[in-house]
C-alpha positions as CSV (number, residue, x, y, z in Angstrom):
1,X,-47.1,-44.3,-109.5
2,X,-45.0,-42.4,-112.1
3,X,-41.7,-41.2,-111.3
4,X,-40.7,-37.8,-110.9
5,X,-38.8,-35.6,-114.1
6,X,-35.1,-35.5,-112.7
7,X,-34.6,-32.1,-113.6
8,X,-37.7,-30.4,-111.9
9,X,-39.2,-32.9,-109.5
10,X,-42.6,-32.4,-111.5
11,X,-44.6,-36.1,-111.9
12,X,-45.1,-37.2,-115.4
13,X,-46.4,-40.3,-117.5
14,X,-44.9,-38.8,-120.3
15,X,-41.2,-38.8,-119.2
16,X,-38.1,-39.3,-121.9
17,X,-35.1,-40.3,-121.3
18,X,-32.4,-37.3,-121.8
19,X,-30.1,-37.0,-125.3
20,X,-27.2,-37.4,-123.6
21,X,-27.4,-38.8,-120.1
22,X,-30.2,-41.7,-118.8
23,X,-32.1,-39.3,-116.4
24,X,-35.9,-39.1,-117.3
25,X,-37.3,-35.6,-118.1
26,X,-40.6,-34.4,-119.0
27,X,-41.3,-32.9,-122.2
28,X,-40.2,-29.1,-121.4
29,X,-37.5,-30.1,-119.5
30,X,-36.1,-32.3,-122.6
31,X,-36.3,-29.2,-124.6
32,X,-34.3,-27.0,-122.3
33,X,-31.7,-29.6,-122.2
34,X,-32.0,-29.7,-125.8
35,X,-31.4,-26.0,-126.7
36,X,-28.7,-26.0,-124.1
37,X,-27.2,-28.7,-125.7
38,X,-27.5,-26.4,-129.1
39,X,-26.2,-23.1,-127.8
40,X,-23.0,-25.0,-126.7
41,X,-22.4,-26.6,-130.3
42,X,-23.2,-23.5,-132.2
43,X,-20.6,-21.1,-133.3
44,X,-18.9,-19.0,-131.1
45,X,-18.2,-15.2,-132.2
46,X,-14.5,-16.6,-132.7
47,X,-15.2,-19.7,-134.9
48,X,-14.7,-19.2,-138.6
49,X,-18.5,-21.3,-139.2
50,X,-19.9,-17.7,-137.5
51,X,-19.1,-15.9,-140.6
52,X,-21.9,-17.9,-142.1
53,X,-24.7,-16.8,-139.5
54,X,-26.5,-13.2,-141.0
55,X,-26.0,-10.1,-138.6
56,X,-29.7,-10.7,-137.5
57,X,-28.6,-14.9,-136.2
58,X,-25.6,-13.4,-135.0
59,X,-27.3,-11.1,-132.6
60,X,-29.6,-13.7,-132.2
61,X,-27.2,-16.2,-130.8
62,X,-25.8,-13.6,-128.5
63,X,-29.2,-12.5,-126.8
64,X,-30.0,-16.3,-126.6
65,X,-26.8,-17.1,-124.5
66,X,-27.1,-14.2,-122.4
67,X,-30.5,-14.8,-121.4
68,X,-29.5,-18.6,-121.0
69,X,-26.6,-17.1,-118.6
70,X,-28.9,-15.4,-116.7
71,X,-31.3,-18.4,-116.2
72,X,-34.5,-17.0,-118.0
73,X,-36.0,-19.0,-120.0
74,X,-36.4,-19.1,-123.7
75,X,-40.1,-18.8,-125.8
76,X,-40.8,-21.8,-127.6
77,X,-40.6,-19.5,-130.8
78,X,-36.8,-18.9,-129.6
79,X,-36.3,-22.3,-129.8
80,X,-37.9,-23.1,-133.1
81,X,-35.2,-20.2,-134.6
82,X,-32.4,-22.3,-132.4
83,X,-33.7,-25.5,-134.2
84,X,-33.4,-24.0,-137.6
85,X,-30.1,-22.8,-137.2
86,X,-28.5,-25.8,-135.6
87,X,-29.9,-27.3,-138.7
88,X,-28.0,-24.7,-141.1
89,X,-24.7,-24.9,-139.6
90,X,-25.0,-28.4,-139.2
91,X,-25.9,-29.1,-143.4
């Protein structure tokens, strides 16, 4: 029998192992933990790298980490713009 994902209990054969920490997830899991992971290492407003994000990735980054606050969930679109700026800040 396959072992449960340790974030939402669901059963998986396709379980990883988490970035940072050994617990198994399954595959959306990992990516939550994975843009959580991002929105904490990306600039806040106060951080002289924000200068470097366009108004529209500003306000981007604000509505991402408000909705994040208030437990919804992000679009997997969402997270393909959270990829690409983790990416620029991180060149």
């Amino acid at each position: 029998m396959n072992p449960p994902c340790s974030r939402c209990g669901k059963i998986s054969s396709a379980l990883q192992q988490d970035f940072f920490s050994p617990k198994l997830l399954c595959v959306n899991c990992l990516t939550l933990e994975r843009a959580k992971m991002i929105l904490n290492t990306l600039p806040e407003p106060t951080d002289q790298e924000y200068d470097h994000l366009s108004e529209w990735e500003q306000d981007f980054l604000i509505s991402l980490r408000q909705k994040w606050q208030g437990k919804e969930e992000i679009s997997d679109k969402q997270y393909q713009v959270l990829e690409k700026l983790w990416a620029k800040v991180n060149r």
